[in-house]
HTML snippet that shows the backbone in 3Dmol.js (N, CA, C, O; Angstrom):
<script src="https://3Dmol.org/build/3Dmol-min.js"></script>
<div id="view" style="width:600px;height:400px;position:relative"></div>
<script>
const pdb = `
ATOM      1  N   UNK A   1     134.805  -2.562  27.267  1.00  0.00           N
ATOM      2  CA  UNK A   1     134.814  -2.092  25.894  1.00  0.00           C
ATOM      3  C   UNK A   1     134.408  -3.249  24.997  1.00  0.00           C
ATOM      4  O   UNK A   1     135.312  -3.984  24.600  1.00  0.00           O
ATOM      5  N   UNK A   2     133.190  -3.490  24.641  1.00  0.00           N
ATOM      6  CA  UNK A   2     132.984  -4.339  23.530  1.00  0.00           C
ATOM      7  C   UNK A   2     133.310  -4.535  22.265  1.00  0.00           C
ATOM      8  O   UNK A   2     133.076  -5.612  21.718  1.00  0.00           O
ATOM      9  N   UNK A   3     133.982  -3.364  21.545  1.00  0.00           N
ATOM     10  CA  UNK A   3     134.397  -3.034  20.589  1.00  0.00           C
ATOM     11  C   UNK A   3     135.673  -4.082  20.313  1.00  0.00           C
ATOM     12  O   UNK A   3     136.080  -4.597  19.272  1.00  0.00           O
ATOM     13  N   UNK A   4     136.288  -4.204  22.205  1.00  0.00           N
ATOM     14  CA  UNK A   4     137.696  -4.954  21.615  1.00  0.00           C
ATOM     15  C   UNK A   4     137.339  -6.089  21.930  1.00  0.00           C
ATOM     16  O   UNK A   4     138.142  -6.898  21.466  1.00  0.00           O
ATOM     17  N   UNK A   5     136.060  -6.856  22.817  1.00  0.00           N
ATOM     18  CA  UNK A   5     135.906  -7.704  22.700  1.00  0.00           C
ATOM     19  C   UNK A   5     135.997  -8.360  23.655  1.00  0.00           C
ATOM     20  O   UNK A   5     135.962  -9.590  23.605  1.00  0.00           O
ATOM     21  N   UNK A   6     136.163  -7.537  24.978  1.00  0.00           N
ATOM     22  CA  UNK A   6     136.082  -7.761  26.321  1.00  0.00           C
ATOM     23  C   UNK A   6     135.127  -6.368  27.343  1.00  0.00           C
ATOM     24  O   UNK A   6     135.125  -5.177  27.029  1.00  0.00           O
ATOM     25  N   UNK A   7     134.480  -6.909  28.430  1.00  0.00           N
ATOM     26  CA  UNK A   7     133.277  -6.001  28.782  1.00  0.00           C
ATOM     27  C   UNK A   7     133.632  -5.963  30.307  1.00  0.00           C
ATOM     28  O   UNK A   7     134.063  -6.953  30.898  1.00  0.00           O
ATOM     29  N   UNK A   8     133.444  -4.891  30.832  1.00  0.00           N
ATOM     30  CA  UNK A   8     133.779  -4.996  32.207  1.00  0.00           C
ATOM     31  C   UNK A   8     132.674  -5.106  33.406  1.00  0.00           C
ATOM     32  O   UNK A   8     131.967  -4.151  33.727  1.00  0.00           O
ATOM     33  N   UNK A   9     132.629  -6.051  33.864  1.00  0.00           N
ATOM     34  CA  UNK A   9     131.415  -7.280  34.502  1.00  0.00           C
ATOM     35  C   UNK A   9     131.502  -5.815  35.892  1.00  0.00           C
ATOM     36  O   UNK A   9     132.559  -5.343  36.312  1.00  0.00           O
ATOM     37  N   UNK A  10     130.008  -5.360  36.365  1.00  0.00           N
ATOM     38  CA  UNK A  10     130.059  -4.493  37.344  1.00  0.00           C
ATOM     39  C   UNK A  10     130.133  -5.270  38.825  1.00  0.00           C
ATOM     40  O   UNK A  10     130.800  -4.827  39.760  1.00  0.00           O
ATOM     41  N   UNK A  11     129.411  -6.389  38.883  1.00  0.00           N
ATOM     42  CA  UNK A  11     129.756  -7.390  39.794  1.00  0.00           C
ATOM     43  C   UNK A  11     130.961  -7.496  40.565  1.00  0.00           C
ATOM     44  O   UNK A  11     131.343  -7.013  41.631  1.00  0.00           O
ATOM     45  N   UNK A  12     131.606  -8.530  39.424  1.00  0.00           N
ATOM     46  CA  UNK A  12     132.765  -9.128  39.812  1.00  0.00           C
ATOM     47  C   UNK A  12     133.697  -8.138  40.084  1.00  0.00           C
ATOM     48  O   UNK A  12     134.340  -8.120  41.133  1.00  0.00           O
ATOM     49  N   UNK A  13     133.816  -7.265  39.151  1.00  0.00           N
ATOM     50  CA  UNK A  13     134.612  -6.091  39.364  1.00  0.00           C
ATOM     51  C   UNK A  13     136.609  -6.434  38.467  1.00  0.00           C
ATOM     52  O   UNK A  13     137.629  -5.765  38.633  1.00  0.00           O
ATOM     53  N   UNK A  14     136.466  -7.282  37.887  1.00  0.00           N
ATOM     54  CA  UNK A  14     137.138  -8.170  36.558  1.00  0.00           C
ATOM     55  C   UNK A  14     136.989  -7.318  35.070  1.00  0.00           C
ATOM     56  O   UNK A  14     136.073  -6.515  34.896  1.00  0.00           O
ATOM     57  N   UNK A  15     137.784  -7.545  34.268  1.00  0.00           N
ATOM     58  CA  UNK A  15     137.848  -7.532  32.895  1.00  0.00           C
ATOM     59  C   UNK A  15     137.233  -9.122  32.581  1.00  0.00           C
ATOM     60  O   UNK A  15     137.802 -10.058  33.143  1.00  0.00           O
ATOM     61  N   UNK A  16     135.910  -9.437  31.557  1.00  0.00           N
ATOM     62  CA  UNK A  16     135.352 -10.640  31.697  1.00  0.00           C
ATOM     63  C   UNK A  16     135.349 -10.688  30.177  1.00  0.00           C
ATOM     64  O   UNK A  16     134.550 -10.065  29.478  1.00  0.00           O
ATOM     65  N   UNK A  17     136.267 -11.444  29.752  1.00  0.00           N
ATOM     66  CA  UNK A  17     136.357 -11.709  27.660  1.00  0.00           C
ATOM     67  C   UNK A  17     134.757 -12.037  27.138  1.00  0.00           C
ATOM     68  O   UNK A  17     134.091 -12.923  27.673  1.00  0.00           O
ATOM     69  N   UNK A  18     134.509 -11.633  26.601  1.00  0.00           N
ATOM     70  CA  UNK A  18     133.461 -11.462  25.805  1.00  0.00           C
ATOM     71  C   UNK A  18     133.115 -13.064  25.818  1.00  0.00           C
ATOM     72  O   UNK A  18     132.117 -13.367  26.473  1.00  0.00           O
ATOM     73  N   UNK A  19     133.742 -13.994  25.247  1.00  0.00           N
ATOM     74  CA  UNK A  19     133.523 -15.103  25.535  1.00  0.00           C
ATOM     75  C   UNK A  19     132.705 -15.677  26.329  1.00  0.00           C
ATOM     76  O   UNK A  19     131.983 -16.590  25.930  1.00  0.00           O
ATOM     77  N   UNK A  20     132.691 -15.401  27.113  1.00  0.00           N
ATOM     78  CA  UNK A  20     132.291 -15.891  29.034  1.00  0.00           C
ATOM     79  C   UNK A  20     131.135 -15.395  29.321  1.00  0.00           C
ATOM     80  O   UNK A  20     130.497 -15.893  30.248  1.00  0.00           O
ATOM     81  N   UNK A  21     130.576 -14.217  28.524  1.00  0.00           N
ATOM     82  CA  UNK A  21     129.300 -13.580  28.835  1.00  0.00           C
ATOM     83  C   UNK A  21     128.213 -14.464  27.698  1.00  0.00           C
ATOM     84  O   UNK A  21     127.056 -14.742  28.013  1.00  0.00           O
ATOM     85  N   UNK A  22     128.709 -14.761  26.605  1.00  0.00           N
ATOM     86  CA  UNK A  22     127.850 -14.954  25.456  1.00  0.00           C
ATOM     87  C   UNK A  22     127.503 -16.227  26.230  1.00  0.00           C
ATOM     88  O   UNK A  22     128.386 -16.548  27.026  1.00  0.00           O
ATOM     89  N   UNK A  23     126.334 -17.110  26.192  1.00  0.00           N
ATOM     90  CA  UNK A  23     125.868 -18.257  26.846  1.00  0.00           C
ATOM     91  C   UNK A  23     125.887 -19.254  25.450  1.00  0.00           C
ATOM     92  O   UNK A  23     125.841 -18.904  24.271  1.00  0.00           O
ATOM     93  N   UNK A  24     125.963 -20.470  25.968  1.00  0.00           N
ATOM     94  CA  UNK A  24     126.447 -21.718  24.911  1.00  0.00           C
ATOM     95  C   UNK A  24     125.405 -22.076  23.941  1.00  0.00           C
ATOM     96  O   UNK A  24     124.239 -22.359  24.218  1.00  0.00           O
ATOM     97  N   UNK A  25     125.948 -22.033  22.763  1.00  0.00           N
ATOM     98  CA  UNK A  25     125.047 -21.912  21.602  1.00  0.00           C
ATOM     99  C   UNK A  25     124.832 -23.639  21.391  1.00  0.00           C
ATOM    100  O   UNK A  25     125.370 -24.686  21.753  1.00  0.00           O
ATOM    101  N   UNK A  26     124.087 -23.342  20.855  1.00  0.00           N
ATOM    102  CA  UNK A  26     123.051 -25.106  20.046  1.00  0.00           C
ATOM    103  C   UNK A  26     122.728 -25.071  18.889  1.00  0.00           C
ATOM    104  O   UNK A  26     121.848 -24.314  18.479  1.00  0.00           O
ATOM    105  N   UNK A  27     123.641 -26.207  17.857  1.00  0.00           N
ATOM    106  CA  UNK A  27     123.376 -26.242  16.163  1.00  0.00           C
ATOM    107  C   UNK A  27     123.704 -27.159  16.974  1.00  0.00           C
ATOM    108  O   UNK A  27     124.276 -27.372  18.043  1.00  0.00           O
ATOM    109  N   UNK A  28     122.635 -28.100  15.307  1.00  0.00           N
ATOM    110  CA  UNK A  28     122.688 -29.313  15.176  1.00  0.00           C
ATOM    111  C   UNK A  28     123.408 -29.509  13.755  1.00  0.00           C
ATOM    112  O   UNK A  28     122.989 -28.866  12.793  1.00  0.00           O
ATOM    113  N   UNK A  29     124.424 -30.340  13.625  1.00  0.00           N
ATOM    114  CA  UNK A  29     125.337 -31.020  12.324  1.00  0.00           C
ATOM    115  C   UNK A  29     124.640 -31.947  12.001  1.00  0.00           C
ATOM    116  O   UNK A  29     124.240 -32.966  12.564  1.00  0.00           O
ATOM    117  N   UNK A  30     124.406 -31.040  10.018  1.00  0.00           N
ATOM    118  CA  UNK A  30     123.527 -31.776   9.642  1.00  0.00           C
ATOM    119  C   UNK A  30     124.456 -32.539   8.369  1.00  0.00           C
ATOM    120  O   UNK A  30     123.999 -33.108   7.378  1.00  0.00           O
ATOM    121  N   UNK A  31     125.536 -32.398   8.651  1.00  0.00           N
ATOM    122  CA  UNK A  31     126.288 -32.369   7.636  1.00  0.00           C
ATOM    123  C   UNK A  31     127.054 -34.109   7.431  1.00  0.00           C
ATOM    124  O   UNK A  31     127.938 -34.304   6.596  1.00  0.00           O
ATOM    125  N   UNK A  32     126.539 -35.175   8.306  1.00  0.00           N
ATOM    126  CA  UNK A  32     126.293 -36.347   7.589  1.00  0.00           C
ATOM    127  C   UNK A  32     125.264 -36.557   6.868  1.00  0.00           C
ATOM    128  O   UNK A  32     125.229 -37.705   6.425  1.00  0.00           O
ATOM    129  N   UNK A  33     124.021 -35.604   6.441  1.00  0.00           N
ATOM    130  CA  UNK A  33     122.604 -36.159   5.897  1.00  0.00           C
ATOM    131  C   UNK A  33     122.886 -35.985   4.338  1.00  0.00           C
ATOM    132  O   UNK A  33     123.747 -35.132   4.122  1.00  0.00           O
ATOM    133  N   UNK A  34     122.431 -36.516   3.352  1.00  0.00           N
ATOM    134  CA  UNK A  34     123.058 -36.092   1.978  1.00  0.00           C
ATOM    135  C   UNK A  34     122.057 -35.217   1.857  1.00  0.00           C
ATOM    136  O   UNK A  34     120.996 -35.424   2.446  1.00  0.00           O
ATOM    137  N   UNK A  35     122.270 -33.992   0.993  1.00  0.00           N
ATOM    138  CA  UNK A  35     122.040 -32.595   0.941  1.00  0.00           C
ATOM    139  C   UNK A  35     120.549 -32.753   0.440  1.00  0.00           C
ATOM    140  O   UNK A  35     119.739 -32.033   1.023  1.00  0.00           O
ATOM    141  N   UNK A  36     119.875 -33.902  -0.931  1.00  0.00           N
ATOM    142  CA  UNK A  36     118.926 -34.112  -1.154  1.00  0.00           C
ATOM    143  C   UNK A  36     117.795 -34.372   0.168  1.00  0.00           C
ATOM    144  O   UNK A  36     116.689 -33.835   0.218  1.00  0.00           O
ATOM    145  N   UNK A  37     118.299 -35.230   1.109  1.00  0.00           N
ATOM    146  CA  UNK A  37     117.472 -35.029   2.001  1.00  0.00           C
ATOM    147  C   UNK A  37     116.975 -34.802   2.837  1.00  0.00           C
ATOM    148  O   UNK A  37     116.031 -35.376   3.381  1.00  0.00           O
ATOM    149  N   UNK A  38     118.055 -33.051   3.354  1.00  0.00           N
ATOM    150  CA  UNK A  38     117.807 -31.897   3.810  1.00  0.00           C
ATOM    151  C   UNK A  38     116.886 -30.986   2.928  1.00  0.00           C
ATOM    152  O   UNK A  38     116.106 -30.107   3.295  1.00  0.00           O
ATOM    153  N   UNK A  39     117.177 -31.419   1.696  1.00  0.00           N
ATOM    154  CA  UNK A  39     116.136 -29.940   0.740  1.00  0.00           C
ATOM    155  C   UNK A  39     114.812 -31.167   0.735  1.00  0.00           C
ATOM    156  O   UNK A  39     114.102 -30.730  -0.171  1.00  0.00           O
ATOM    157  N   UNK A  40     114.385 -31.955   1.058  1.00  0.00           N
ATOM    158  CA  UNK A  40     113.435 -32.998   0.788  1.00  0.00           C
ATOM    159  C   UNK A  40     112.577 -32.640   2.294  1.00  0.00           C
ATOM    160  O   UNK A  40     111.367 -32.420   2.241  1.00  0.00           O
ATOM    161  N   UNK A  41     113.208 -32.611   3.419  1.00  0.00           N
ATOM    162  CA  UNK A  41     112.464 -32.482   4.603  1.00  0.00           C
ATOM    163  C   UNK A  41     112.539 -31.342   4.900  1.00  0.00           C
ATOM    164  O   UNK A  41     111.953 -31.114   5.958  1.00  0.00           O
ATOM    165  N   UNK A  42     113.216 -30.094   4.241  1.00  0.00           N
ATOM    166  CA  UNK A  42     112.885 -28.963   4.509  1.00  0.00           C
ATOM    167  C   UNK A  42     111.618 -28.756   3.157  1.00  0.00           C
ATOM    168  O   UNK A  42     110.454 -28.766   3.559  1.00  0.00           O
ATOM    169  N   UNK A  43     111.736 -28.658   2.321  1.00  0.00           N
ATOM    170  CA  UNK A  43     110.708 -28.785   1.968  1.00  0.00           C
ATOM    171  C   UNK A  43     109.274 -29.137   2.085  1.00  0.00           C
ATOM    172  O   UNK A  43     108.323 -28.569   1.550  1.00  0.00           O
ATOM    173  N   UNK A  44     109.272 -30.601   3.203  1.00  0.00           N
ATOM    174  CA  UNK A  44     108.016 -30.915   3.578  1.00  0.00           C
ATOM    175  C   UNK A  44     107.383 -30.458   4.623  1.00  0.00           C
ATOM    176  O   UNK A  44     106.238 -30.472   5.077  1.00  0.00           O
ATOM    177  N   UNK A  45     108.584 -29.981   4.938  1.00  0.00           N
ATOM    178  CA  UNK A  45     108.287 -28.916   6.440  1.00  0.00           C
ATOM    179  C   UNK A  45     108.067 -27.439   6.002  1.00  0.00           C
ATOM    180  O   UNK A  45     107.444 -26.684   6.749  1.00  0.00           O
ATOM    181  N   UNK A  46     108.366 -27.178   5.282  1.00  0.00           N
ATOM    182  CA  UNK A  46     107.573 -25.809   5.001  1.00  0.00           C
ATOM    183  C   UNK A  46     105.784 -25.416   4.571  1.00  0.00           C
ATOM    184  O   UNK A  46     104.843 -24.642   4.750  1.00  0.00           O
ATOM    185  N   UNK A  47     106.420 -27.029   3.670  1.00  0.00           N
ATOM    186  CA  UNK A  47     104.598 -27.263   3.175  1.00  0.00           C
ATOM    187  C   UNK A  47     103.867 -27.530   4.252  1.00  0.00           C
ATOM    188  O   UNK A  47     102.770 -26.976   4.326  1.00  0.00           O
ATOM    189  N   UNK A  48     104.167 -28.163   5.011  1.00  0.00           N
ATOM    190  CA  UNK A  48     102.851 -28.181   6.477  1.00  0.00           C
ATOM    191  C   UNK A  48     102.903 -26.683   7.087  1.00  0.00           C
ATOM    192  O   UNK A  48     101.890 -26.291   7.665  1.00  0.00           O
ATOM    193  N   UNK A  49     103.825 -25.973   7.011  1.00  0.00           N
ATOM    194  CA  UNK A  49     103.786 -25.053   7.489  1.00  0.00           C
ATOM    195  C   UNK A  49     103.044 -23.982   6.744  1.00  0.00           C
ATOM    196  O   UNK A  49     102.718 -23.250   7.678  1.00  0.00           O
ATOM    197  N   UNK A  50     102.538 -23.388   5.578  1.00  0.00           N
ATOM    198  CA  UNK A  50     102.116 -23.080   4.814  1.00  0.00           C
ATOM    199  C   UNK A  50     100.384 -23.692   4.657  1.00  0.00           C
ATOM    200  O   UNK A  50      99.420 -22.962   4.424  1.00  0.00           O
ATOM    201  N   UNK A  51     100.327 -25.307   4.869  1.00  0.00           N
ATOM    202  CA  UNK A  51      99.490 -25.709   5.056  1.00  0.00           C
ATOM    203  C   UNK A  51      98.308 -25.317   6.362  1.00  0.00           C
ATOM    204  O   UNK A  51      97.190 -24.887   6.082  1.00  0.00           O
ATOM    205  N   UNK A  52      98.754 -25.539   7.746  1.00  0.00           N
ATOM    206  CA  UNK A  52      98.314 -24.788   8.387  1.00  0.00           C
ATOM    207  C   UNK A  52      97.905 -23.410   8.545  1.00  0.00           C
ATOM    208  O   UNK A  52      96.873 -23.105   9.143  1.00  0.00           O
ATOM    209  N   UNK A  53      98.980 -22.263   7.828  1.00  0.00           N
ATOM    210  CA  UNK A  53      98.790 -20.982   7.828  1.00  0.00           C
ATOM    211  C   UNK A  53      97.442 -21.219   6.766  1.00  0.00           C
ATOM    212  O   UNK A  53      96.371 -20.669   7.022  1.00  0.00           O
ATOM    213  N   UNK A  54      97.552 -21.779   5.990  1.00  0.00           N
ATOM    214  CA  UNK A  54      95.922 -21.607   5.417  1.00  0.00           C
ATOM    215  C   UNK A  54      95.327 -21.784   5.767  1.00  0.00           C
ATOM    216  O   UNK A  54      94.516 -20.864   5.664  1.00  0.00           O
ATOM    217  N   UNK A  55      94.684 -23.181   6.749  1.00  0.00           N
ATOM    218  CA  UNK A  55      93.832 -23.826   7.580  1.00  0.00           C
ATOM    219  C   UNK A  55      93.806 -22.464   8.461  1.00  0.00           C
ATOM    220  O   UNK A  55      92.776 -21.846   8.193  1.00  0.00           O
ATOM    221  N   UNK A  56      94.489 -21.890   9.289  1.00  0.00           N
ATOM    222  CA  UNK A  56      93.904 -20.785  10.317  1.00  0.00           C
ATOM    223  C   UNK A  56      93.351 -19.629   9.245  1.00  0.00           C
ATOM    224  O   UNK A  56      92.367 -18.984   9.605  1.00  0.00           O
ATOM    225  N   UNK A  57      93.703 -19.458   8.474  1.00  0.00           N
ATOM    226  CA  UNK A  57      93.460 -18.236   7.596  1.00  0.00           C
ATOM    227  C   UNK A  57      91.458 -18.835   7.290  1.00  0.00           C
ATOM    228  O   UNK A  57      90.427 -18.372   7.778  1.00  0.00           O
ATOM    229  N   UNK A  58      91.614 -19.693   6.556  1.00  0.00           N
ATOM    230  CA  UNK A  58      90.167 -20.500   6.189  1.00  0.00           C
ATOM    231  C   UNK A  58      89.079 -20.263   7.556  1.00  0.00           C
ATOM    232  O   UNK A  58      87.867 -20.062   7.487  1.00  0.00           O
ATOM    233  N   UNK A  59      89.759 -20.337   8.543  1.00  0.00           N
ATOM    234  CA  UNK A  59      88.976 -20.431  10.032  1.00  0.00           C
ATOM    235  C   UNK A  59      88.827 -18.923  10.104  1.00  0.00           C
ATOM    236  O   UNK A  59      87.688 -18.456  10.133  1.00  0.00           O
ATOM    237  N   UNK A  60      89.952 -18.074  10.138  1.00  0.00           N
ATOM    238  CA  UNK A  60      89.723 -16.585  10.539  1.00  0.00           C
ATOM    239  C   UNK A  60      88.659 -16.368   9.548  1.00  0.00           C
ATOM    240  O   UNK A  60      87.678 -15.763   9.981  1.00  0.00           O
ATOM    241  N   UNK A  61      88.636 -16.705   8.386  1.00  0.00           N
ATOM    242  CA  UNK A  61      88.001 -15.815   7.186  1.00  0.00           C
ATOM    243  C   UNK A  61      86.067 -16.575   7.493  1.00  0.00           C
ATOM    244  O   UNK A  61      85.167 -15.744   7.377  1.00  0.00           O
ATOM    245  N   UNK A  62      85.771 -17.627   7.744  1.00  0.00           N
ATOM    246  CA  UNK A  62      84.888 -18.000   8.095  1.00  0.00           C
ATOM    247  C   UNK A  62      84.109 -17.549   9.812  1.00  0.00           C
ATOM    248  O   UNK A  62      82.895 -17.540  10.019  1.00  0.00           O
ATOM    249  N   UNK A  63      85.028 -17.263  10.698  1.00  0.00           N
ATOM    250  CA  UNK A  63      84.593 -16.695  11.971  1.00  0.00           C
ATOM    251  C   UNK A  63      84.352 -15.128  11.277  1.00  0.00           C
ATOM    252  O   UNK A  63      83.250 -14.628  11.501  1.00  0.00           O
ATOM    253  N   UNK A  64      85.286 -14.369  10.483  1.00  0.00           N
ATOM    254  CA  UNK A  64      84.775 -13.039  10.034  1.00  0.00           C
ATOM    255  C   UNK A  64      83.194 -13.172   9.222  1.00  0.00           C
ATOM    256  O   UNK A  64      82.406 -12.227   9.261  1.00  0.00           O
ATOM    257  N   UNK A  65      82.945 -14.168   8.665  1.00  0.00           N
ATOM    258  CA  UNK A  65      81.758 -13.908   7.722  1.00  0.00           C
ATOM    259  C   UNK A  65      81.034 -14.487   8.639  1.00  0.00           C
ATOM    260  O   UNK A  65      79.935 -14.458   8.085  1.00  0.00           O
ATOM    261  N   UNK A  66      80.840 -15.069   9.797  1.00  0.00           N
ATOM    262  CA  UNK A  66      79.334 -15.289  10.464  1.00  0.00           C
ATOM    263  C   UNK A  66      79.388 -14.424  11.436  1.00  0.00           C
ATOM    264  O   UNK A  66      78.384 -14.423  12.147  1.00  0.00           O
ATOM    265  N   UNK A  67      80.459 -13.465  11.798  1.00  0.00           N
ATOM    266  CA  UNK A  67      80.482 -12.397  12.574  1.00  0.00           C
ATOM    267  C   UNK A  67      79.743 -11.751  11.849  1.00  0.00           C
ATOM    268  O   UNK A  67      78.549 -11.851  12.133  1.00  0.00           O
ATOM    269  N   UNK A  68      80.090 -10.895  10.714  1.00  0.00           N
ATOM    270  CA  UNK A  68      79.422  -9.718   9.934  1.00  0.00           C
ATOM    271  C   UNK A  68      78.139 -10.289   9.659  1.00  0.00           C
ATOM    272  O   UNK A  68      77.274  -9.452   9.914  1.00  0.00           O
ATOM    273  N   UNK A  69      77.558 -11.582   9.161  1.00  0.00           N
ATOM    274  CA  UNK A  69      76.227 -11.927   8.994  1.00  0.00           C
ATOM    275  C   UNK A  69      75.881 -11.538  10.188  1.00  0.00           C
ATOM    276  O   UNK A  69      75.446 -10.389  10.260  1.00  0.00           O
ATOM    277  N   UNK A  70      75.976 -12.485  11.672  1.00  0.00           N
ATOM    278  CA  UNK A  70      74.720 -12.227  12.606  1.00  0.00           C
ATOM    279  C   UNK A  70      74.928 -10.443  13.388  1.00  0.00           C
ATOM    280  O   UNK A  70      74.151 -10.099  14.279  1.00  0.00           O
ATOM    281  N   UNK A  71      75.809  -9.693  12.999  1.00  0.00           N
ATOM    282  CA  UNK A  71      76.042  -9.090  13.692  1.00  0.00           C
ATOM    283  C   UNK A  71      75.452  -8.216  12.815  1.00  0.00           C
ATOM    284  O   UNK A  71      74.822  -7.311  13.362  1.00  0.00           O
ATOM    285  N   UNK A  72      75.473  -8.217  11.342  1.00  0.00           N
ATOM    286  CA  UNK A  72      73.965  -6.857  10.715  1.00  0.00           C
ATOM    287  C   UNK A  72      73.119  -7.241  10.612  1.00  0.00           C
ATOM    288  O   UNK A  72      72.315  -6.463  10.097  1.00  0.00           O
ATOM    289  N   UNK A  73      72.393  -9.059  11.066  1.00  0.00           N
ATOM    290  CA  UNK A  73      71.253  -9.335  10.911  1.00  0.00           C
ATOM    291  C   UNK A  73      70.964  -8.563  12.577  1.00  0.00           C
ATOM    292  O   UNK A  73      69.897  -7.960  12.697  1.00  0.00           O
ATOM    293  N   UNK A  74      72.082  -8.615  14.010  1.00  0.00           N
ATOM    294  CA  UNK A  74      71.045  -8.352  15.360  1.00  0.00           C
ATOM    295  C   UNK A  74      71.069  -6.791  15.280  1.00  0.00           C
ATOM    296  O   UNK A  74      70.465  -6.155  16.144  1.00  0.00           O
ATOM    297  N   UNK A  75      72.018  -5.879  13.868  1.00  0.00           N
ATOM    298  CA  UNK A  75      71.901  -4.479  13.838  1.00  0.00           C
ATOM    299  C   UNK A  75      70.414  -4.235  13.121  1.00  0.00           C
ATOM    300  O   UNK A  75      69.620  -3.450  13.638  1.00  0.00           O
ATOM    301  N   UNK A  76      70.173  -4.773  12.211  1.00  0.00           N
ATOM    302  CA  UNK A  76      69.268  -4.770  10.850  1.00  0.00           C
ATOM    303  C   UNK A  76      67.456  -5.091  12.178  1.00  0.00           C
ATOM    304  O   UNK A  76      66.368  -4.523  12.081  1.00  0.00           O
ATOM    305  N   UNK A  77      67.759  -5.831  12.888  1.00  0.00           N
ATOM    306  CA  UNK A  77      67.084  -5.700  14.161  1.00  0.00           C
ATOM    307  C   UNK A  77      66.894  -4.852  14.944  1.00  0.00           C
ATOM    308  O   UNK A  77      66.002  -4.004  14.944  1.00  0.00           O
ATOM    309  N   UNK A  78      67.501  -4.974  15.478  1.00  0.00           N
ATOM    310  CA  UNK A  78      67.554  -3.425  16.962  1.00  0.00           C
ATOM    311  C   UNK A  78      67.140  -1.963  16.150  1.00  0.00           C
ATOM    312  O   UNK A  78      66.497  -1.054  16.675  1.00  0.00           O
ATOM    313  N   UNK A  79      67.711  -1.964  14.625  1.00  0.00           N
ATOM    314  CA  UNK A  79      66.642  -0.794  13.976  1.00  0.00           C
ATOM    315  C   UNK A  79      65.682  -0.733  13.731  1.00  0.00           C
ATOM    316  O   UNK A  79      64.922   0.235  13.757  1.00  0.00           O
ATOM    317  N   UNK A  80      65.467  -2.129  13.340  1.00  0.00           N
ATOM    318  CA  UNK A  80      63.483  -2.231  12.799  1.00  0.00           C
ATOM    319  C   UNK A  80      63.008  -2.136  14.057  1.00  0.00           C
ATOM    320  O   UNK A  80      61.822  -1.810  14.028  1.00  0.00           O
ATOM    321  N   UNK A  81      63.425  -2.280  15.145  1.00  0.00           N
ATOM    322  CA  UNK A  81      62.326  -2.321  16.641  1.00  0.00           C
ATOM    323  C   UNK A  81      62.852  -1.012  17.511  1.00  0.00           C
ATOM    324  O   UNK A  81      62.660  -0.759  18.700  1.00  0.00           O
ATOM    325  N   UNK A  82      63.571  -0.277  16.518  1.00  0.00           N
ATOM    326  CA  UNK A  82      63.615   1.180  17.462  1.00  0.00           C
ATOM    327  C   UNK A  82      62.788   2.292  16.928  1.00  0.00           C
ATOM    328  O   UNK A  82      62.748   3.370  17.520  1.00  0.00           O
TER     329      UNK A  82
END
`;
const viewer = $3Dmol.createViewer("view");
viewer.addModel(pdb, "pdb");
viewer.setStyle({}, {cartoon: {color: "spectrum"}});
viewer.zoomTo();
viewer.render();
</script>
């Protein structure tokens, strides 16, 4: 019954506390850093992150426009020679 917070393991064949199933979590304590320079490196880390999403965006949007160029210049072709 998960509800109360214990699950019954088909295996073992046990009542197994909820505890014991959940696998061991990982945070990092950030809570010696002074708060300015958590909002300072989260901040600079978003901006690269943001930064890149443009850089791929700039690339997608440039692979789309020499797609559509050569691809109605070899259509704009194959009609004039049909």
């Amino acid at each position: 019954m998960i509800f109360l917070g214990v699950r019954a393991a088909a295996r073992l064949g046990r009542v197994v506390p909820l505890a014991e199933i959940v696998t061991q979590t990982w945070y990092a304590d950030l809570s010696a850093y002074p708060p300015w320079l958590l909002v300072l490196a989260g901040s600079f880390s978003l901006a690269l992150v943001i930064w890149i999403l443009i850089k791929l965006m700039k690339l997608a949007l440039w692979l789309a426009l020499f797609g559509v160029l050569i691809g109605g210049t070899a259509w704009a072709i194959w009609l004039l020679l049909n």
